[in-house]
Each structure stands twice: as C-alpha cells, then as structure tokens.
N, C-alpha and C positions, 0 to 999 in steps of 0.2 A: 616678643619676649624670648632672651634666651635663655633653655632649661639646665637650673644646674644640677638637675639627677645623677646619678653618679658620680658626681663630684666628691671630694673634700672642703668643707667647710673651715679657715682655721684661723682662729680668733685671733686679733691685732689687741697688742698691750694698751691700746687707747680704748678698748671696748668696756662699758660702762661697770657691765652687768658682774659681780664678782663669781656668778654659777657657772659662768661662760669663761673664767679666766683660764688662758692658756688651754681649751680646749681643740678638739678637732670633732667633727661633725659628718658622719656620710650623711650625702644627703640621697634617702630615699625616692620620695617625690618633691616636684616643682613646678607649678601650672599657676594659670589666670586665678586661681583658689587659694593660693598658696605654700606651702613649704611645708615637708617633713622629715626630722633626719634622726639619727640615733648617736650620739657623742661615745666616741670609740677610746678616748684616754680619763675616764674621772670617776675610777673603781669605788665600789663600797665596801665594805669590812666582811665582805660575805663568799665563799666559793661556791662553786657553782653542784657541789658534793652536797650542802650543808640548805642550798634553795632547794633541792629537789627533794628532801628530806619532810619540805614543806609543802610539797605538792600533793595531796589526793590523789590515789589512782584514782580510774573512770570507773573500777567496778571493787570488789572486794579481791581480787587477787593480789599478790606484792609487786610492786612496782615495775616495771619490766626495766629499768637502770641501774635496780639495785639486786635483781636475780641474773640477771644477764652480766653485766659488769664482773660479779663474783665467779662464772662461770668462766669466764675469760681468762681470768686470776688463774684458776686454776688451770687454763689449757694448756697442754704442751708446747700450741704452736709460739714460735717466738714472734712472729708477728703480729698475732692477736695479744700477745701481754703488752708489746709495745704502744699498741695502739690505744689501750687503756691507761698507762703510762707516762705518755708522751705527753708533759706541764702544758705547752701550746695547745691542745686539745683536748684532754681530760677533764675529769671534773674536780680537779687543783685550781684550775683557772679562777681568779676573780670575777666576781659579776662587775659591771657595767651598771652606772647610773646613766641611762640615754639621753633622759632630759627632764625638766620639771615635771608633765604633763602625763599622766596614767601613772604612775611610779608603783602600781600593783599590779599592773600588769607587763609581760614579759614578752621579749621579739629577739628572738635567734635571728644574725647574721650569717650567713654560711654561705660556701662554697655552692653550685648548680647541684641542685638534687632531687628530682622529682617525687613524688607519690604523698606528699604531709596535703594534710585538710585545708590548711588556709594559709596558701604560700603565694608572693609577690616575684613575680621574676623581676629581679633590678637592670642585669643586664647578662652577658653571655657566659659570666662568671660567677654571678652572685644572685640572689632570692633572700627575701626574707620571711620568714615562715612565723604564726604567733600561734598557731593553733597549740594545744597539750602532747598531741601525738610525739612531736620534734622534741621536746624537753624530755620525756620518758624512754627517746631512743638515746640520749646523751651518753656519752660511755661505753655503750655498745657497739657493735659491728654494724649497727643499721644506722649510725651517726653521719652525719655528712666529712666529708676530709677536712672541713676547717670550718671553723667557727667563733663566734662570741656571741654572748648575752647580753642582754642590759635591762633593766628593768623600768621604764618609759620610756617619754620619747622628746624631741622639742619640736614646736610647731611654729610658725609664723601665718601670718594672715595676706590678705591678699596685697602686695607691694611692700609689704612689710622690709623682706628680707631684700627686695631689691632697694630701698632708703638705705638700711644699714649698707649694704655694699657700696653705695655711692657715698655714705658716710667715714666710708674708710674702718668698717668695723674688725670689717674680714677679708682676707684674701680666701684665694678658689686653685684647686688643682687637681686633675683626675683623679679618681680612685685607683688608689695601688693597694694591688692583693699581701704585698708583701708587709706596707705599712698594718693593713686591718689583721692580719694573722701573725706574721710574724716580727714584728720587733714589740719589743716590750713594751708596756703599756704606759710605764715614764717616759721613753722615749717617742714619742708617737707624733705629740706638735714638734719637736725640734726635728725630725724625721721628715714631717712635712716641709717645714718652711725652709730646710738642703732642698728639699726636690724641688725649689723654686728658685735656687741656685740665691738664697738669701742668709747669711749672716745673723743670726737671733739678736745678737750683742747691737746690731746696729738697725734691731726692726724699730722702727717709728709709724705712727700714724699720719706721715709724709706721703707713705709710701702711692703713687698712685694718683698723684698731683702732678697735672706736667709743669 
C-alpha cells in the first residue's frame, strides 16, 4: 500500500459529498487502519483571537496569549510587533473547519517545533501538535513560524480512501509549505490543482482513465 502522508488531498468536482466540495486535505496519517487529514481551505466565521477567548487557562492565572501578545504590542522592538501583526500568522487568521469528525476539538498545523505536550512529527517541516500548551502560545514569541488551526478532523476507514481514489474522487500532490501557510485560504484547491499543471475550468472526473 502506498502512504499518502504528507500529501495534499484535493477533491474532484465529481466528488459526492457536498462537505468535501472543492476542498483540499493534508493528509496527516495513512496506514492498513486508515486515513487522517485536516482540510486546509473551508474557514468558519470564527478568528483564531475570538477561539482562544474561549479557551480555559490550565490554572487561574490570564492566559498566557493574551498577557504576552499585549506585551508584545507594546514592545519597542519592531520585530516582535511584527510578528504579532503579521494576518498569515496572528491571531486575525480564520479558524479552520478540518473535517466532520471531533469538531471540539482543536489541531495546530505548524511549521517543525519542538517542546508542546502532545505533538506529531508529519515530516521534516511540519508537526502537528493538539495539546493546550500550543494554542496559549499563539501570538506570542513562543509561537511556531507558521501555522493554522482547525477545529476537527476527517477520517477514513480502512480502504476506504483508497476506493475513493480509484473512484476518481480525488487527485494527490505533495505537500507545499507555501500552499498550507501562505496563499490565501480561497485560493488554496485552485493553487493546488496549477501545481499539478491542471486547468480547473477543464477538471472532470475523466481525469485518470487511460
């Protein structure tokens, strides 16, 4: 079986499911068990300012995103105000619906960064992290360089996602850093499906048929 971890998952206009339309999909894990990814373009009404607001700290002290953040604000250095700032990284950013499945609970994609509680290495560039720790550095200086949120996830079962794929539901293409961080979140399946040297206007569920 070949693993498509790390991959981009990105849904074919003939794909049934209307949750699934015109999405795109890291996929996390992918084994004889089955599939797990986080859908990186199908935002909620919510910023990522506005979730953390909603978060508990772990003890009774103020949240350490929203005392540190502020500190920031007020630093001299222009580095660190940029870094709070900066829409692709701040807590401006949109949250992330990842997929049907836990939709209360929450999985930071980011950049390689060690030391959080309950963190996934994807691959040389990416982890994903779900623990509380990572959400409370948000905004701060102990933030990863790049990131998104989302709040669930989507799963497949065992063969599952390999039917759809011979189904022609979805095409596959590495993961690019620059899709997951930097282009905008409307642009993100049309982003993918250039990087497969593919025309949108002429994607069919063809595609894939010799």
């Amino acid at each position: 079986m070949m693993s498509l971890e790390n991959q981009l998952l990105i849904a074919m206009p003939s794909l049934g499911d209307p949750y699934f339309n015109k999405t795109v999909t890291y996929i996390c894990e992918h084994n004889e068990e089955g599939a797990m990814g986080l859908i990186i373009n199908l935002p909620v009404n919510i910023t990522l300012a506005d979730l953390l607001k909603q978060i508990e700290p772990e003890d009774n002290e103020k949240p350490d995103n929203l005392s540190q953040s502020s500190e920031l604000t007020n630093n001299d250095d222009m580095n660190d105000i940029t870094l709070v700032t900066d829409i692709s990284n701040s807590l401006e950013q949109l949250v992330l619906s990842g997929g049907p499945i836990a939709q209360q609970r929450g999985f930071v994609l980011h950049r390689s960064q060690p030391g959080w509680s309950s963190s996934l290495v994807l691959s040389k560039e990416l982890m994903i992290t779900t623990s509380k720790d990572i959400l409370m550095s948000l905004g701060t200086q102990k933030a990863p360089e790049q990131f998104i949120v989302t709040l669930g996830y989507a799963g497949w079962g065992p063969g599952q996602l390999e039917q759809e794929l011979q189904a022609n539901s979805w095409l596959t293409t590495p993961a690019d850093i620059e899709i997951l961080f930097e282009t905008p979140i409307e642009q993100r399946w049309k982003k993918a499906t250039e990087k497969l040297g593919i025309d949108i206007a002429h994607l069919s569920s063809d595609i894939g048929h010799a």
